[in-house]
LUMTIDREN-916646 format. One record per residue (C-alpha): residue number from 1; x, y, z. Coordinates in Angstrom, 3 decimals. Example, Ala and Ser with C-alpha at 12.3 -4.5 7.8 and 13.67 -1.06 7.14 Angstrom:
   k     east    north       up
   1   12.300   -4.500    7.800
   2   13.670   -1.060    7.140
END
This chain:
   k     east    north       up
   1   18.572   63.603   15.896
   2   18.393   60.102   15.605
   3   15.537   58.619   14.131
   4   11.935   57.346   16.345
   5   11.523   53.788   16.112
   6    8.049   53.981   14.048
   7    5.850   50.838   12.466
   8    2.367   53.219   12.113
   9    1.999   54.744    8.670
  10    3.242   58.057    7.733
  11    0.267   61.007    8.495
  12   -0.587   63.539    6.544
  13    1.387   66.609    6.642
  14   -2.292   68.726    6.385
  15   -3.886   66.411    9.153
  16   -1.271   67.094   11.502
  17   -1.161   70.671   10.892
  18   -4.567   70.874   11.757
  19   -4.610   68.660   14.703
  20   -2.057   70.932   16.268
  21   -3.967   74.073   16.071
  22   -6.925   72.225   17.495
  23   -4.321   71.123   20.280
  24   -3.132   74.664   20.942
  25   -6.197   75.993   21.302
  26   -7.508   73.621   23.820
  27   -4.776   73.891   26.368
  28   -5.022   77.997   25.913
  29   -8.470   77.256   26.905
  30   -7.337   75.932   29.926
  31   -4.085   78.284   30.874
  32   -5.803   81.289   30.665
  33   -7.120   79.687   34.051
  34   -5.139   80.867   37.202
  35   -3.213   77.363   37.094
  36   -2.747   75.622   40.616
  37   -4.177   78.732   42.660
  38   -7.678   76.991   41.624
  39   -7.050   73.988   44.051
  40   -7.043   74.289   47.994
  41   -5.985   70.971   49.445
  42   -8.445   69.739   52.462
  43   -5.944   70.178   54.813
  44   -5.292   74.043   54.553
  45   -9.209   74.200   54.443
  46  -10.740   77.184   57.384
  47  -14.082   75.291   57.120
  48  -14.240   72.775   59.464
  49  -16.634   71.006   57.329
  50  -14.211   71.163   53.777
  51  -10.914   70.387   56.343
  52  -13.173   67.457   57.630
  53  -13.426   65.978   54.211
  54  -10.031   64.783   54.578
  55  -10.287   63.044   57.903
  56   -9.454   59.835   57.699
  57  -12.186   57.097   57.687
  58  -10.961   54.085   57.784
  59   -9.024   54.174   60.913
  60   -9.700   52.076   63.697
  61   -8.402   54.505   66.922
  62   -9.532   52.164   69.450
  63   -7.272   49.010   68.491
  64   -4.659   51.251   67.567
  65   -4.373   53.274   71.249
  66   -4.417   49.945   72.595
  67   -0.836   49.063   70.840
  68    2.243   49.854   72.695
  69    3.802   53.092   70.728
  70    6.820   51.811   68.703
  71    8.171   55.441   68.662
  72    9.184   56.290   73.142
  73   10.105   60.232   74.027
  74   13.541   60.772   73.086
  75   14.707   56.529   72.022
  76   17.382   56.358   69.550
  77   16.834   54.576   66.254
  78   19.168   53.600   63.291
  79   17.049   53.910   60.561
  80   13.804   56.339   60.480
  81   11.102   55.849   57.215
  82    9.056   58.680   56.325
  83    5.661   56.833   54.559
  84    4.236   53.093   55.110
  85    3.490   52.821   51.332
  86    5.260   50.897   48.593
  87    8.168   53.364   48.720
  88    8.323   52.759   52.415
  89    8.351   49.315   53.135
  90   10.542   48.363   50.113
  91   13.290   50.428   51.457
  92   13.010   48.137   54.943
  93   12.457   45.027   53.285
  94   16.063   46.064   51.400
  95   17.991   46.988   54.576
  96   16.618   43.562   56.287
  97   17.281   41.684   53.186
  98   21.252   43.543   53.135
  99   21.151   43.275   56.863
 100   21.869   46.386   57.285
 101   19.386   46.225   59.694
 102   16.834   43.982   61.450
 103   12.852   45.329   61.688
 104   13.352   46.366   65.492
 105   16.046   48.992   64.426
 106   13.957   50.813   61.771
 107   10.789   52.747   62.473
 108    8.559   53.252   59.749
 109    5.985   56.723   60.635
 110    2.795   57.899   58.815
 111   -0.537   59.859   58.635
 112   -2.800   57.080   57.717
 113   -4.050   54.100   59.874
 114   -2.069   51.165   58.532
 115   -0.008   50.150   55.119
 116   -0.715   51.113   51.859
 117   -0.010   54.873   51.005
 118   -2.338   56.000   48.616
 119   -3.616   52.709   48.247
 120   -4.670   52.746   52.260
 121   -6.755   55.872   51.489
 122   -8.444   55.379   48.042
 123  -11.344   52.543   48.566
 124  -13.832   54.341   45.984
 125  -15.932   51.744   44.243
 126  -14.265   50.995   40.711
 127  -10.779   51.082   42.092
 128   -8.442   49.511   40.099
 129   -4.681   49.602   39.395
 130   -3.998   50.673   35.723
 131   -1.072   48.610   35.262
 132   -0.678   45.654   35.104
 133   -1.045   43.760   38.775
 134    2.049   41.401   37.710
 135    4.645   44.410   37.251
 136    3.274   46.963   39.317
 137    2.683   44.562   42.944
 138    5.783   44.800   44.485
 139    7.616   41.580   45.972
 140    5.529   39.260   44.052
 141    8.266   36.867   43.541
 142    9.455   37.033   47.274
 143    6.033   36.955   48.872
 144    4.529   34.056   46.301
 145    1.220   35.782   45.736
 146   -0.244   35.480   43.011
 147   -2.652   38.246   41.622
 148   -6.057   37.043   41.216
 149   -6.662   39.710   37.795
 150   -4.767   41.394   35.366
 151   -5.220   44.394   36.862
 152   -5.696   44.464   41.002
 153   -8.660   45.993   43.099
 154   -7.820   48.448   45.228
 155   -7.950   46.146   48.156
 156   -5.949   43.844   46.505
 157   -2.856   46.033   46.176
 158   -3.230   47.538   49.759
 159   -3.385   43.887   50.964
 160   -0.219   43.368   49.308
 161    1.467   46.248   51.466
 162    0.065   44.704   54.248
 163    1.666   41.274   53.097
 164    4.955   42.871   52.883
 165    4.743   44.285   56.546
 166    3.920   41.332   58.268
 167    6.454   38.882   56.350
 168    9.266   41.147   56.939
 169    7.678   41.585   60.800
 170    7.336   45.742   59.978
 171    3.952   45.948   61.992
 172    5.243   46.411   65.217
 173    7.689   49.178   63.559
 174    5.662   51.217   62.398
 175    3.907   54.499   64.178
 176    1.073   55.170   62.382
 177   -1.602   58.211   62.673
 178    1.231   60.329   63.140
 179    2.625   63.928   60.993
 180    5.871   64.666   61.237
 181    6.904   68.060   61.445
 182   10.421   68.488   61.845
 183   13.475   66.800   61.284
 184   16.936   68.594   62.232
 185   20.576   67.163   61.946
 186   22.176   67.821   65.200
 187   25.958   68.226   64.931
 188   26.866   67.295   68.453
 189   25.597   63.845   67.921
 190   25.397   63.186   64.414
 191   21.967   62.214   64.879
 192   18.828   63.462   63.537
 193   16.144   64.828   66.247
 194   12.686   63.866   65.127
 195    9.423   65.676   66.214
 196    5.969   64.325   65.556
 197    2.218   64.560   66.404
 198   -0.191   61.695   67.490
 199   -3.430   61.925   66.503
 200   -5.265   59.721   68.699
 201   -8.515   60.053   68.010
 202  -11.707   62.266   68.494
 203  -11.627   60.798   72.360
 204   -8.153   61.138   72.907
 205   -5.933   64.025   72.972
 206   -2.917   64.515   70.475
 207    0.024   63.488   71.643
 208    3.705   65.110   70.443
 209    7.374   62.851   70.613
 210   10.682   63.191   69.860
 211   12.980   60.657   68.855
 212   16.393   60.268   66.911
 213   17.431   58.505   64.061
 214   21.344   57.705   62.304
 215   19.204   57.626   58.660
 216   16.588   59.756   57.252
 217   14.520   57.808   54.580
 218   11.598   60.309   52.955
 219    9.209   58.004   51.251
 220    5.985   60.276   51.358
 221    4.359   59.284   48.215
 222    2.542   62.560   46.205
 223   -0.643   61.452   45.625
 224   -2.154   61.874   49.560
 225   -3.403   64.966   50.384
 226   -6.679   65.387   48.351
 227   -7.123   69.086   46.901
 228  -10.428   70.463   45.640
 229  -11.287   72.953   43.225
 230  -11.604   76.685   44.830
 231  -14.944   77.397   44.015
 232  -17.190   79.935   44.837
 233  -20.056   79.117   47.482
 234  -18.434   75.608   48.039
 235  -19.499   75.353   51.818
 236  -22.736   76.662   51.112
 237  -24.352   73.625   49.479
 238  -26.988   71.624   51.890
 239  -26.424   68.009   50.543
 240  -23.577   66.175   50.956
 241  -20.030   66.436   49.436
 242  -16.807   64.173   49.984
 243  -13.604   63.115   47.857
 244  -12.958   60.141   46.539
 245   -9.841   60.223   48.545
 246  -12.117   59.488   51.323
 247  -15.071   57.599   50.182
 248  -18.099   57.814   51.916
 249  -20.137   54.889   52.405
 250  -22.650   56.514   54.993
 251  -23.820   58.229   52.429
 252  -23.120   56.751   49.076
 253  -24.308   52.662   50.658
 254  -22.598   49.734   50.250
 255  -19.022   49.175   52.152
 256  -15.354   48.406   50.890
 257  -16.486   45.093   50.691
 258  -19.953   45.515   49.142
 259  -19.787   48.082   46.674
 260  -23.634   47.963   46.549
 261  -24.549   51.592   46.287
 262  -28.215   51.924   47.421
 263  -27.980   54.739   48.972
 264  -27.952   57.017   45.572
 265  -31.187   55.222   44.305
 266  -33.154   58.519   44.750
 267  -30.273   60.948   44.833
 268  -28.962   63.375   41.813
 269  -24.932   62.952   42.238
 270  -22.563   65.282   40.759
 271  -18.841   63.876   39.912
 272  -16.268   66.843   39.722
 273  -13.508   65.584   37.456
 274  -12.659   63.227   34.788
 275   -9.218   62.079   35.352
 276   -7.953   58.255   36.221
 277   -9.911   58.283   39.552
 278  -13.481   59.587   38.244
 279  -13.170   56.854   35.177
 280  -13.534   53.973   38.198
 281  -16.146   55.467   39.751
 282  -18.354   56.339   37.128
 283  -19.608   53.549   36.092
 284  -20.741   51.956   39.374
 285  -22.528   55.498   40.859
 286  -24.177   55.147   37.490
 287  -24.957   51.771   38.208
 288  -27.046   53.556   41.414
 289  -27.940   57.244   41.060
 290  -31.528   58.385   40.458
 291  -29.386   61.016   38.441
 292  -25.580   61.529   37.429
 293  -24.178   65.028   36.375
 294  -20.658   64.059   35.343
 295  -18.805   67.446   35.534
 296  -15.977   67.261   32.722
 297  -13.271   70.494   32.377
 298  -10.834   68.519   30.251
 299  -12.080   64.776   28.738
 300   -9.986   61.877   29.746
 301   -7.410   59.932   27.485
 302   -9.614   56.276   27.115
 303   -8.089   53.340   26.095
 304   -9.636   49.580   26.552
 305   -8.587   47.804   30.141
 306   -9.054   44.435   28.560
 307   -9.482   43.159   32.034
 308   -9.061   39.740   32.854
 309   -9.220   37.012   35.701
 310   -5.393   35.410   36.415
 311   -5.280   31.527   35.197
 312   -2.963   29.750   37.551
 313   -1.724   27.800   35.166
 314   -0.748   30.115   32.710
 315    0.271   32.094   34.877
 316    3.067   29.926   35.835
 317    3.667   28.680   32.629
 318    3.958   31.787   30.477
 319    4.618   34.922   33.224
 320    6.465   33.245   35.842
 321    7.720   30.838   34.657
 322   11.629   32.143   35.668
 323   13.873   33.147   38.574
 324   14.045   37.169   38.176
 325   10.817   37.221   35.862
 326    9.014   40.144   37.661
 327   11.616   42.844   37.081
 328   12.900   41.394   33.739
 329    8.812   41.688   32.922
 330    9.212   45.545   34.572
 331   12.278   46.542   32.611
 332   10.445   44.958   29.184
 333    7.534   46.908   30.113
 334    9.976   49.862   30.267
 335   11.894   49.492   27.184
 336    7.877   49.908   25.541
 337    6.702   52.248   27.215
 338    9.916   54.395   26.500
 339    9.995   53.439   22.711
 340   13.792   51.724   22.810
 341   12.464   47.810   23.044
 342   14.834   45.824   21.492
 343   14.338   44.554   17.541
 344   12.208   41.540   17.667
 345   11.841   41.817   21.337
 346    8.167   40.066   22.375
 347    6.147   42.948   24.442
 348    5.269   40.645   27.703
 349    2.204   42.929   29.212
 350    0.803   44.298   25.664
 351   -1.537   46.668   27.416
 352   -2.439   50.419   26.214
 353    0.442   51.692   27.849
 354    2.706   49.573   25.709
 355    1.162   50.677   22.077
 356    1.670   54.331   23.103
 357    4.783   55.130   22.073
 358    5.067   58.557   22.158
 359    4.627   58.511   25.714
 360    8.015   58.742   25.796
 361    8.208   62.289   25.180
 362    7.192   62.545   28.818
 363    9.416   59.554   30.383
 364   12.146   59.566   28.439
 365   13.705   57.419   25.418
 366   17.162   56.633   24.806
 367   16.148   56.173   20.882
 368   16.546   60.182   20.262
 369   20.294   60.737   22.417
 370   20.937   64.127   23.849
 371   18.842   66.520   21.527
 372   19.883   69.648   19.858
 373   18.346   72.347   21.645
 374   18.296   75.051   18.312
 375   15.327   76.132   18.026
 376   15.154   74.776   14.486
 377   16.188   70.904   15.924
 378   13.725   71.523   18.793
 379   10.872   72.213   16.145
 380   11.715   69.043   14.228
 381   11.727   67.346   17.403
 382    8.547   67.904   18.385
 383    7.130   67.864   15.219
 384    8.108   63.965   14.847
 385    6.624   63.376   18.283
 386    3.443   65.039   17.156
 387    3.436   62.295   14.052
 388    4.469   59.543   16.088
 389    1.362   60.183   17.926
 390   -1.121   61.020   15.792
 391   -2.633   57.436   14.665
 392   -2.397   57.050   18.410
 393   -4.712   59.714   19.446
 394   -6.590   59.355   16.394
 395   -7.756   55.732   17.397
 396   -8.626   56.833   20.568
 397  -11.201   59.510   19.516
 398  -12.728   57.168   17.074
 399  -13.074   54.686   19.507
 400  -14.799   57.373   21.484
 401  -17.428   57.494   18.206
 402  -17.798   54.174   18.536
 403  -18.764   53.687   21.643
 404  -20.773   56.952   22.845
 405  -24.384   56.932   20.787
 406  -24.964   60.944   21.053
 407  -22.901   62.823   19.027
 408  -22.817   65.901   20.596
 409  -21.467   64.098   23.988
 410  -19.079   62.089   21.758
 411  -17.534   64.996   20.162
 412  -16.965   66.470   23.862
 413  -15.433   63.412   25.496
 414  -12.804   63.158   22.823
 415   -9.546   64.184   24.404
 416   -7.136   67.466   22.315
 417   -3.936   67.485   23.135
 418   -0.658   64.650   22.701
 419   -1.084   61.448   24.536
 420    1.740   62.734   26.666
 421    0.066   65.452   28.309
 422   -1.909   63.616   30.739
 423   -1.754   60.125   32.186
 424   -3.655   58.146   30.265
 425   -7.079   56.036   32.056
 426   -8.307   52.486   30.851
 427  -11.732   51.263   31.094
 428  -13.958   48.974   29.736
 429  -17.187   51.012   30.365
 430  -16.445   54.602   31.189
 431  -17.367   55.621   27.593
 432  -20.505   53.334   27.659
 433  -22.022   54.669   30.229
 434  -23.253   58.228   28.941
 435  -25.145   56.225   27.067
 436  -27.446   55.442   29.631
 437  -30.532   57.595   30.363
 438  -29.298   58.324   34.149
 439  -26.270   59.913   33.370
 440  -25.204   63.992   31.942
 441  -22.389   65.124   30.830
 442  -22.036   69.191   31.946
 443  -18.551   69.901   29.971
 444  -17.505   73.367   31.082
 445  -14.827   74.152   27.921
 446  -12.640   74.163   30.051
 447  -13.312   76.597   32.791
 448  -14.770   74.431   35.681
 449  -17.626   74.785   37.020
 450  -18.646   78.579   38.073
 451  -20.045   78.526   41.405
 452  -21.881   75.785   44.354
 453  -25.408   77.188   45.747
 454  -27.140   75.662   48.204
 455  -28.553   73.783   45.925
 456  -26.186   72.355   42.906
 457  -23.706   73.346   41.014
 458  -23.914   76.218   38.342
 459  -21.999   76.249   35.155
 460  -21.881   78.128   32.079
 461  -24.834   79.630   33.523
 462  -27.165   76.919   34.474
 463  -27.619   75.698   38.281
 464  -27.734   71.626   38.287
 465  -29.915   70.774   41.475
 466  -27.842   67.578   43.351
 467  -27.802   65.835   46.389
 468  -24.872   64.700   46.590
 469  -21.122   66.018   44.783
 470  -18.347   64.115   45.022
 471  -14.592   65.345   43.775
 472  -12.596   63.768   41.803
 473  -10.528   66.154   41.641
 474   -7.307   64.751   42.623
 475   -4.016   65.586   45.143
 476   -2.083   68.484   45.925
 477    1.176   68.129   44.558
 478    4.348   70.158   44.220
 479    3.285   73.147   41.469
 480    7.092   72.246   39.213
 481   10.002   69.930   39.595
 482   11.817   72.114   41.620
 483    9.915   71.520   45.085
 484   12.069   69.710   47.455
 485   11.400   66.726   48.948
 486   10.398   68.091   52.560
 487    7.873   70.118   50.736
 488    6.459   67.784   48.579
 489    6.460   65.573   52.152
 490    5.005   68.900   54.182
 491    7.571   68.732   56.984
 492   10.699   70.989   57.450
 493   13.785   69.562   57.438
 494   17.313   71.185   58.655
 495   20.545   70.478   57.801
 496   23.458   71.586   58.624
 497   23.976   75.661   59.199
 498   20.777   75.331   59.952
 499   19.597   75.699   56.452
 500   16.692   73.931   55.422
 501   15.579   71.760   52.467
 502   13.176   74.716   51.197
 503   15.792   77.588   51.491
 504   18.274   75.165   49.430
 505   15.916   75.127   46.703
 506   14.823   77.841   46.621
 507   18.381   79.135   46.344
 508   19.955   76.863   43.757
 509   17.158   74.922   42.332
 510   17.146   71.062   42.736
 511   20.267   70.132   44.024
 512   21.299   66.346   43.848
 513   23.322   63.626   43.538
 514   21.134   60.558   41.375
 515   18.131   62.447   42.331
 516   18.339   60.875   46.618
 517   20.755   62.736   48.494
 518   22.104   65.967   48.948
 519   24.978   68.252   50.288
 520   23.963   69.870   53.851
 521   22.159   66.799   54.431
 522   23.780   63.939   55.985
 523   22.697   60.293   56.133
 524   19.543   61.886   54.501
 525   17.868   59.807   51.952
 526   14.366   60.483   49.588
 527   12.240   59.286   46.736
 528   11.507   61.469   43.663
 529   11.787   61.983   40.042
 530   13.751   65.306   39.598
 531   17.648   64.451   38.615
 532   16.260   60.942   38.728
 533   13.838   59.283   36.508
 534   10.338   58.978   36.382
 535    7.810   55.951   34.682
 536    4.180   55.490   35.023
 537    4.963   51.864   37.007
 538    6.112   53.669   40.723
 539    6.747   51.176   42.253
 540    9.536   49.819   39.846
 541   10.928   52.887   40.503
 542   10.624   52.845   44.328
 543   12.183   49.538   44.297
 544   14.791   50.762   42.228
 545   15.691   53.767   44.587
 546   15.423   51.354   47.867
 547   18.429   49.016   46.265
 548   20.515   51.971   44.970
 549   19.962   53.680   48.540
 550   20.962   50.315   50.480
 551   23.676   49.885   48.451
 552   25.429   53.296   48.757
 553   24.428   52.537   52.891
 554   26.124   49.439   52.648
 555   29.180   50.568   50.661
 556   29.858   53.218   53.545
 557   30.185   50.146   56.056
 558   32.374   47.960   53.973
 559   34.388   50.954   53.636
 560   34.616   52.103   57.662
 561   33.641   48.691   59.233
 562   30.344   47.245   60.442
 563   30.815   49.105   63.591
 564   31.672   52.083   62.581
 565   29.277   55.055   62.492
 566   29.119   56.696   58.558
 567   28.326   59.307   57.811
 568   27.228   60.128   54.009
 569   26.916   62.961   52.128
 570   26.722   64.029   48.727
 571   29.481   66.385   47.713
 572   28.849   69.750   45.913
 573   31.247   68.773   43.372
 574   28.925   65.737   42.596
 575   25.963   67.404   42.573
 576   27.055   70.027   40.033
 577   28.800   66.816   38.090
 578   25.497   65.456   38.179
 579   22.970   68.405   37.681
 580   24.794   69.140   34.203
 581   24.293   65.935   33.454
 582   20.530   66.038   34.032
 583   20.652   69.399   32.042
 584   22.041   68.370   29.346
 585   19.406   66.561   28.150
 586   16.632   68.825   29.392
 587   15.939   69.540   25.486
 588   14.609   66.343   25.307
 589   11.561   67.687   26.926
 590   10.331   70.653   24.622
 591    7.301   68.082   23.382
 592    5.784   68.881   27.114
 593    5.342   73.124   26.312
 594    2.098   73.765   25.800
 595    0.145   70.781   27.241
 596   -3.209   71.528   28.322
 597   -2.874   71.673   32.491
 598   -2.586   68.257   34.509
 599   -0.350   67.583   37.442
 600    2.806   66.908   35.115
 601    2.856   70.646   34.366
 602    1.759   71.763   37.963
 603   -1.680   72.491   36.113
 604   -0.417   75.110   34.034
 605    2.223   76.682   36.520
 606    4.924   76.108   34.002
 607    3.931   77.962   31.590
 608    3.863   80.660   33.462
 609    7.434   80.737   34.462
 610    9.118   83.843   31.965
 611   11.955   84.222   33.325
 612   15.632   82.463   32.652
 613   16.446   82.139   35.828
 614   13.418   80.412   36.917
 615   13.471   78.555   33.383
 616   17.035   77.390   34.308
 617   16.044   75.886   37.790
 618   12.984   74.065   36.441
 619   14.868   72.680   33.680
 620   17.897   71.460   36.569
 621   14.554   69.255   38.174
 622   13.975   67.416   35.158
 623   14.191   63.903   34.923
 624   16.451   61.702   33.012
 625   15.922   62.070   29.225
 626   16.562   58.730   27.691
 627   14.314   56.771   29.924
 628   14.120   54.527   32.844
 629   16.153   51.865   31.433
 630   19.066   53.872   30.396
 631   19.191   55.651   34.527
 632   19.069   51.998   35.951
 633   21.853   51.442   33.605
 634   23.620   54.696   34.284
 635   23.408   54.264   38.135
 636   24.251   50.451   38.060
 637   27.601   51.457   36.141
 638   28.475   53.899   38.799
 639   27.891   51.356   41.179
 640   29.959   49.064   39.511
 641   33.043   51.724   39.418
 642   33.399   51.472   42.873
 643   34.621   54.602   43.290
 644   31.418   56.145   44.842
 645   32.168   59.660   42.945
 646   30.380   62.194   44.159
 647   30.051   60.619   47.660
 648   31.794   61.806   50.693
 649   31.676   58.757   53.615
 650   33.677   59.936   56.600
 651   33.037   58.337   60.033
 652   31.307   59.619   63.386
 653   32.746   59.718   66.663
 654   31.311   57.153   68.622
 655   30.319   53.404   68.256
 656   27.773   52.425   66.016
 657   23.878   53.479   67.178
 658   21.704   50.309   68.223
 659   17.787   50.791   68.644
 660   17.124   52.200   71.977
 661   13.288   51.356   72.720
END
């Protein structure tokens, strides 16, 4: 194995012994819970009143029935995006960029009332990115905005999406307030027949259209269909309840704009949760409430924000102060953030992500090559990311000390288990505030909280009387790795033979070329992390995926002609090539067994898979070992082959498919 690039001291073997049994016997704490069973997302809700909590409340239904539809029954489009976030709109900014095609041949659909993705949805008071605003805003370069803080409000970043759209003239593209629910490949044509619902508001009735579409882009992003925990008695409680997801400023005061929360001043609030979302929001309800229960099952990963307003001057001078510095500052981020920077190499965004470097047991480094999977090696493996991390983890519970003046709620915030087991949170005042006379923390060891009266919420016994609990309790994602990408997008989607996505996976496990296409599938295209790679800046990633996709697009026409019709497919010999590839290096991974539950692990699901069959098709969805840098690298060498192995590009009868509106 080769060695771990490490500057921090060497740990005591005793110290590390211990802190591993204290690990252990936090996450069995939490696994002996029945995993992702304990979360019903809002959606599948039969109360009306839990399903409502996911309405959407931002949308304005009025303006938006008084738009011409840019979706007609049955037109014919060339290209057909799946999601209006960051995944979404880079993908059309790179075919009108490779003019592949212009805006008024690609139709951009999704749920929500305008641009953003998860960032169009999540306006909680507190919001924040937590990386940095210069790496993690897409197009910064191309658009020329500047970001006015280190690290973006919420409504900064979603006006950034909205940027995008209307530079690259996507507005009048895009259907929004609309689900998709099936997409088929129809053989005849060698088209794709779309079908999607409407919703046009409470006055209106839904209305459902088909279209069709050459290309099939799935850009769903994961984190927009807010789940809550399955508690007992949950519709029973008489105040009021909402997700962050879906912020309520009836009830809470204040606006998007205002985040003046007068309307807790004489309410007792419970906040469910204590991941990245609940360490925004904290602080301000606290800011407001007569009275804050903060409801903790597992405590949060803290590490300073170090926020900080933009200087226009520096900023020009020192981060872009280049052609090409926004992705050379992403990759440097990477090469961090993945342990592998170079020697002497200057770290660019220094932030808490950056000084974590056994992170990389989750993402991927390229500094450990493929891994002996003995179980011996694996051991030793593990073992040295355990001491990698320790001063890391270490720091952060004393800072916890430090900054938390009761030491019985100090010694219950302090987060057990390997940096790597949850996404980490950053705040400047999160820890702080449980130190002011307002605010409660009910830790539940673990369990969650027991039951919801009428009145509160009851754990470990004792009812807490509220007025008001909000969730912070996250998305419903896929359980593993090894959910396909319709399902992790909730449509269906039938290929040829008229098998489906599901049915494939479920049959062979995730089944891939580069982690974007598949066999069955033609001129189908998606986002996602398994037989890919994965790194806590997405939209790097996204951006990444959008030029690989246009450029395998592109290939196809150089190769048939610009009139032509191609059609491409990933071969099963190139998905096998590449799935042995992938699980080759699955070893890598044996750090992540035993994490206390988050949505890396599916909340626990994992570790309940015993058999080697199931084993084997979890491990096939795992990401690229060696990190982010070393895929880009991998994928830009195939590209540079020419030989597009693993690619089948044949052409269609007929002449090439223009927009038909």
């Amino acid at each position: 194995m080769a060695e771990i690039n490490n500057s921090v001291a060497k740990v005591s073997l005793e110290k590390l012994s211990a802190t591993r049994k204290k690990y252990e016997e936090e996450a069995k704490k939490r696994l002996s819970r029945d995993a992702s069973s304990k979360y019903l997302p809002l959606t599948d809700a039969e109360e009306s009143r839990i399903r409502s909590l996911g309405d959407d409340p931002w949308v304005d239904h009025e303006k938006l029935n008084q738009r011409p539809s840019p979706i007609k029954e049955n037109s014919t489009h060339r290209f057909f995006i799946l999601g209006a976030g960051f995944g979404g709109l880079q993908f059309a900014v790179r075919l009108i960029e490779s003019q592949l095609a212009t805006a008024d041949e690609i139709r951009i659909l999704d749920s929500a009332g305008g641009f953003g993705g998860t960032w169009y949805w999540n306006r909680y008071p507190g919001l924040h990115c937590d990386l940095e605003s210069y790496i993690y805003l897409p197009l910064l370069e191309e658009t020329g905005y500047v970001p006015s803080q280190k690290y973006a409000t919420g409504a900064e970043v979603r006006g950034q999406a909205e940027r995008i759209a209307s530079k690259w003239h996507l507005t009048d593209s895009t259907q929004f307030r609309s689900e998709v629910k099936r997409v088929e490949w129809d053989e005849n044509s060698k088209l794709w027949n779309v079908s999607f619902i409407e919703n046009r508001g409470p006055s209106s009735s839904p209305v459902e259209r088909r279209f069709r579409s050459q290309y099939v882009y799935l850009a769903a992003g994961g984190l927009t269909q807010p789940q809550v925990p399955r508690i007992p008695g949950l519709s029973s409680f008489s105040g009021s309840l909402f997700h962050t997801a879906r912020w309520n400023y009836e009830v809470s005061g204040g606006s998007q704009d205002d985040q003046t929360l007068t309307g807790l001043s004489d309410k007792r609030v419970a906040v469910i949760g204590t991941a990245a979302t609940a360490i925004g929001v904290i602080p301000e309800i606290a800011k407001y409430a007569k009275k804050l229960y903060v409801v903790q099952r597992t405590p949060a990963n803290v590490k300073p924000r170090n926020q900080r307003t933009t200087d226009l001057e520096d900023f020009k001078a020192s981060v872009a102060s280049t052609s090409g510095w926004q992705r050379e500052r992403q990759l440097n981020w990477n090469r961090f953030v993945t342990n592998s920077a170079k020697p002497g190499e200057k770290n660019l965004v220094a932030d808490g992500w950056t000084t974590m470097p056994a992170y990389s047991a989750l993402l991927g480094s390229p500094s450990h090559g493929i891994v002996d999977p003995s179980p011996e090696n694996l051991e030793k493996h593990v073992s040295a990311f355990h001491e990698l991390d320790l001063p890391t983890m270490e720091a952060v519970r004393a800072r916890v000390d430090k900054l938390v003046e009761d030491p019985n709620t100090s010694d219950k915030l302090k987060p057990w288990y390997p940096s790597w087991c949850k996404r980490p949170t950053f705040s400047d005042t999160y820890l702080q505030t449980f130190n002011e006379p307002n605010v409660e923390l009910v830790d539940t060891d673990g369990q969650g909280p027991s039951q919801i009266t009428e009145k509160g919420i009851v754990v470990g016994g004792e009812e807490y009387e509220v007025d008001v609990i909000v969730f912070s309790t996250g998305y419903q994602l896929s359980t593993t790795r090894a959910a396909s990408p319709s399902a992790k997008s909730k449509i269906t989607v039938v290929g040829r033979n008229g098998q489906s996505l599901d049915e494939k996976w479920l049959a062979n496990g995730v089944t891939t070329l580069h982690g974007y296409l598949t066999s069955g599938f033609p001129n189908l295209f998606f986002t996602g992390t398994s037989q890919a790679t994965a790194t806590g800046n997405n939209t790097f990633m996204l951006g990444f995926i959008a030029h690989h996709v246009a450029f395998i697009i592109s290939e196809a026409f150089a190769r048939l002609g610009s009139q032509s019709r191609p059609i491409i497919e990933a071969t099963k010999a190139g998905e096998e090539a590449h799935a042995k590839e992938v699980l080759r290096r699955a070893p890598f991974f044996s750090a992540l067994v035993g994490c206390t539950p988050s949505y890396f692990n599916g909340h626990g699901d994992a570790a309940a898979i015993n058999s080697e069959e199931q084993r084997l098709k979890r491990a096939r969805g795992s990401i690229w070992s060696e990190g982010a840098r070393s895929y880009i690298d991998y994928l830009e060498q195939w590209r540079s082959k020419g030989t597009l192995d693993g690619l089948s590009i044949i052409p269609a009868n007929g002449p090439q498919i223009r927009s038909n509106l």
